[in-house]
Phi, psi and omega in degrees: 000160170271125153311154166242123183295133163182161164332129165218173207268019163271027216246343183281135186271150199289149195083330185292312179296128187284358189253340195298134223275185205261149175325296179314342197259336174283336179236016127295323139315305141288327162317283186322323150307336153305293206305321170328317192255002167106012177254170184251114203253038139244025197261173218285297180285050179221315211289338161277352202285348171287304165308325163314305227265307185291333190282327163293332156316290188300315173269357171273325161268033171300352172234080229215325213232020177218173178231141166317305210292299177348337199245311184244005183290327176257115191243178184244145185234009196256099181268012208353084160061024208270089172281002199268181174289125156313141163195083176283117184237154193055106166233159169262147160210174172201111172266198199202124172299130177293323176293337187237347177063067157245169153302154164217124194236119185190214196212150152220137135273124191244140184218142176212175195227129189287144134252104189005037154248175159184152171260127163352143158275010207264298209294343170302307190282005172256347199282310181280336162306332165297302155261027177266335185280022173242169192251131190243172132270191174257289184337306165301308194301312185298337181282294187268010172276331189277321174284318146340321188249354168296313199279316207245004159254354164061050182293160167263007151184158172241157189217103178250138149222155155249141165236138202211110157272163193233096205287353187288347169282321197258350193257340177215158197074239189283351176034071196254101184269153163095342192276153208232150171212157192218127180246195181182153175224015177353136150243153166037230222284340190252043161255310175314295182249132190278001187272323153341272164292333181291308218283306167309324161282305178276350160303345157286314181286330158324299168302306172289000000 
């Protein structure tokens, strides 16, 4: 399916809130969720786990605490003529469902076609990398990794797809191991020209 690019409150950067709660509060708030599932969370292999859990926290949502432009503000323009498609496959990325706070485990390809800019490849994989450390959809996240690189490398089109499991299938509810879901997003010319996108799925499928 296509993402539809737009704002989302995943787009809020860590910190901006006057209410966000205090360390000691974050992890008091897990104590409590122990004793909620029946555990005692003063018995030996517990008594730290509220501080693990907030520290693991802080890094697994870290991005939260970056911005695109922080990532894509600096670009290149000395391309020696270089016109074709970019196309960086497999970036590995691991989020987390904004409904159940499980994993969601996956891959993105990501593609642009330069108007005589470009960016490090390093900085495509921190970008997806950025919002994955946010609590997502998949749908969304494809949508704002394609804006994100939209906005601040100005291309004349971007081709995101993801591929993902979603542990909120496998570990609960309908519990389904192995399935996959795949999104996809086009800008500009590969919204545009179908010749375009077919070029793109196939150097993936190519790639693969």
């Amino acid at each position: 399916m296509d993402a539809v690019i737009k704002k989302t409150a995943n787009d809020t950067e860590r910190g901006e809130s006057a209410e966000r709660p205090t360390r000691a509060e974050a992890e008091a708030a897990v104590e409590t969720l122990l004793r909620w599932i029946g555990e005692d969370p003063s018995r030996e292999g517990l008594v730290d786990t509220p501080r693990r859990v907030a520290t693991a926290y802080y890094e697994l949502f870290s991005g939260y605490g970056v911005s695109a432009e922080d990532i894509l503000g600096r670009t290149f323009e000395e391309v020696a003529g270089y016109e074709e498609l970019v196309l960086i496959r497999d970036i590995p990325f691991f989020s987390h469902c904004e409904h159940h706070l499980v994993p969601i485990i996956g891959k993105a390809h990501v593609g642009y076609l330069p108007d005589k800019r470009v960016v490090g490849l390093s900085k495509i994989a921190r970008v997806v990398d950025m919002y994955a450390r946010r609590l997502q959809t998949q749908e969304a996240m494809t949508a704002q990794v394609a804006e994100a690189i939209d906005t601040h490398l100005k291309p004349l089109g971007v081709a995101i797809v993801l591929e993902a499991e979603h542990m909120c299938m496998a570990m609960r509810g309908i519990r389904i191991m192995g399935s996959t879901t795949m999104t996809s997003t086009f800008t500009g010319v590969f919204n545009e020209d179908a010749n375009q996108q077919m070029r793109f799925m196939s150097m993936l499928r190519a790639a693969g």
